[in-house]
Steps between C-alpha positions, in 0.01 A plus 500: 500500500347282783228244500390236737711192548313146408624319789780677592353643769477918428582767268650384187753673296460421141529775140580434162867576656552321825841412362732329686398372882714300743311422803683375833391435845840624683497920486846460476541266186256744325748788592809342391293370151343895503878657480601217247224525238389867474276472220253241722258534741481313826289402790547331811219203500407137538483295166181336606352832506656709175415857511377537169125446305447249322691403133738792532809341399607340175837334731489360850849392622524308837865489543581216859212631684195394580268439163138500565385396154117618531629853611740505249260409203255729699745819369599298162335644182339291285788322295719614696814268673573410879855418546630324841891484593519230737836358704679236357608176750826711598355860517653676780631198640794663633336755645247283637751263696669790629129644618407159604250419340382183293724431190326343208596211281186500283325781379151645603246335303237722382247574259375828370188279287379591196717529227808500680829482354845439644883577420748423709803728570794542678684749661798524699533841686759606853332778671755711720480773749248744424274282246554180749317725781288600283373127373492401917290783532285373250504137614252378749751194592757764599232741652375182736841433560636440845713788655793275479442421135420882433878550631641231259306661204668830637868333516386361134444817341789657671798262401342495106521918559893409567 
C-alpha cells in the first residue's frame, strides 16, 4: 500500500508487510545490497528524508551512515528499537591513510538522546580485491580522494588480489 510520508517528504510506502528495507543514497550500493539480499526491498534515498509513512517499522538499523534520529523515530513504531553502528577510533584507518584522509585517535562522540544505550564492539576485518573496491566505492574519504590517492587505493587492492 502507499500513504503520505510525515516528514519525509512524499509518498510513503508502508503495509502490514513492508518487510525488510535497506535504504542507500549511492544507486550502486543499493545494487550490490539488491543482488546480495533477495528477499529485501531497496531504495535509493537520503536518511533525512526516509521514504516511508509514518511508524511503519518495528526495526530501524543505521549501520556507519548518517543517523538522523528524528527521521529515524519518524518511521519507528511505537515500541519499537533504533539501532546505530558507529566507527570505532581505528575504523578504516588503513584505508583512510592510504585515501588521505584524517585518522582518528578518539572516537566520534555522539548521542542518539533518549533512552540510549551503548555496547561497544570490535571487529577486525582485511577487505581484498573485489570487496576492497567495493568498500572505496562506498567510502566518501576514498570517493573525495585525490587522483593520486585514488591510484594508491588501486595499487592497494591490486597487490591484496596477488
Amino acid at each position: 500500500g502507499s500513504s503520505s510520508c510525515g516528514g519525509g517528504g512524499g509518498d510513503g510506502v508502508c503495509s502490514p508487510a513492508v518487510g525488510l528495507w535497506g535504504v542507500d543514497t549511492a544507486k550502486r550500493a543499493v545494487k550490490a545490497a539488491a543482488k546480495r539480499q533477495l528477499s529485501a526491498r531497496f531504495a535509493v534515498a537520503s536518511p533525512h528524508a526516509l521514504p516511508f509513512s509514518d511508524g511503519c517499522f518495528d526495526l530501524v538499523l543505521s549501520a556507519f551512515a548518517p543517523a538522523p534520529w528524528d527521521e529515524m523515530c519518524r518511521v519507528l513504531r511505537p515500541g519499537g528499537a533504533v539501532v546505530v553502528a558507529r566507527g570505532g577510533p581505528r575504523h578504516l584507518r588503513e584505508l583512510r591513510s592510504l585515501a588521505g584522509a584524517p585518522v582518528y585517535s578518539e572516537p566520534k562522540q555522539v548521542s542518539a538522546g533518549q533512552g540510549e544505550k551503548y555496547t561497544r564492539l570490535e571487529l577486525q576485518r582485511r577487505y581484498r580485491g573485489d570487496a576492497l573496491e567495493a568498500l572505496c566505492g562506498m567510502t566518501p574519504f576514498c570517493r573525495k580522494a585525490p587522483r593520486e590517492r585514488k591510484a594508491a587505493l588501486r595499487r592497494a587492492a591490486d597487490a591484496a588480489d596477488a
